[in-house]
C-alpha angles and dihedrals in degrees: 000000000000118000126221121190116207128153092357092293117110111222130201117224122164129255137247093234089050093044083050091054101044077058093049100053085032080062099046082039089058088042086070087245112173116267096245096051087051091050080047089055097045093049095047088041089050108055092045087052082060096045089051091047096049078055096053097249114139105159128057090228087057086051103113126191093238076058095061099037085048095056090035089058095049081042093065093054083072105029139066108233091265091066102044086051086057088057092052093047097053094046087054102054079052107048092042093043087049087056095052092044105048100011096202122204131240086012118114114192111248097206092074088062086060120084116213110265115248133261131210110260105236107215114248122256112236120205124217088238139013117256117266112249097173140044094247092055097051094062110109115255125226123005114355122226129256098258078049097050088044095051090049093050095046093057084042085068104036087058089058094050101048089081109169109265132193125245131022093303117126112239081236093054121074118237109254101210092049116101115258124239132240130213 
C-alpha cells in the first residue's frame, strides 16, 4: 500500500501493483482455477508484492528482471529449491497474464530476461522389472512355486470336470434325480 500524507493525518490508498494483483486473482477466479491454487497465488503474490513495496516498486511496469532475481535470491535463504521454483512460477502467470490484459507499450516483461531457477534432479527409481501390461506378461517365469502349481492343478481339474450336461442344472450342483454313489 502506498501512503499519502495530507493534514497530519496518513492516509492508505491502495496501490497500483495491489490493485494489479486483486485483477489478476478476480481473472483466474473467473477461469474457474481451484481454490488452493488461487490462495497459492495470493500468498506468493503477496509476499512479492512486500518485497516490491520495501523497494520502493509500486507499479508492474516499474517491475525489472535484477528485482526478481533479487527477491528470488533472499527467497532461497528461506526456502528449499521447490519452493523458490513456486515463486517463480506465480510471478510468472502474473507477469505474463498482465501482458496479455493491458499490453502495454514500450514495456518489455522482465521476467522473460530470468531464467527458473533449478531443482535438484531426484534420481529415478528403477524397478527390477517393467510393469506387465498384458496378460501374457503377467504369467510367472521359471519354476512356479508350489501355491502356483497347486492353483494350476486345481483349475486343471475343474476344467475336466465342467462336462457339458443336459438340463438347467449348474455343473457345481449335484443332479437330484441321478443315483447316488456309494463308496
Amino acid at each position: 500500500m502506498a501512503r499519502a500524507i495530507h493534514d497530519n493525518l496518513t492516509l492508505l490508498k491502495p496501490a497500483r501493483l495491489t490493485q494489479d494483483v486483486t485483477a489478476f486473482l478476480i481473472a483466474k477466479q473467473a477461469q474457474g482455477v481451484s481454490p488452493r491454487y488461487l490462495e497459492f497465488l495470493r500468498d506468493e503474490l503477496r509476499f512479492f508484492g512486500e518485497f516490491l513495496a520495501d523497494a520502493g516498486l509500486d507499479t508492474v511496469q516499474s517491475i525489472t528482471a535484477q528485482a526478481i532475481r533479487q527477491y528470488l535470491i533472499a527467497l532461497g535463504k528461506r526456502r528449499n529449491p521447490g519452493g523458490v521454483h513456486c515463486a517463480f512460477r506465480a510471478i510468472k502467470t502474473f507477469l505474463r497474464w498482465y501482458e496479455t490484459e493491458y499490453q502495454p507499450e514500450d514495456w518489455v516483461n522482465p521476467i522473460a530476461k530470468v531464467k527458473p531457477p533449478k531443482l535438484p534432479q531426484r534420481p529415478r527409481r528403477r524397478s527390477v522389472r517393467p510393469r506387465p501390461h498384458s496378460p501374457k506378461e503377467r504369467q510367472p517365469r521359471g519354476r512356479p512355486k508350489r501355491r502356483q502349481r497347486a492353483g494350476r492343478r486345481r483349475r486343471r481339474l475343474s476344467k475336466l470336470r465342467r462336462k457339458p450336461r443336459r438340463g438347467r442344472l449348474s455343473p457345481s450342483r449335484p443332479n437330484a434325480n441321478a443315483p447316488s454313489r456309494k463308496r
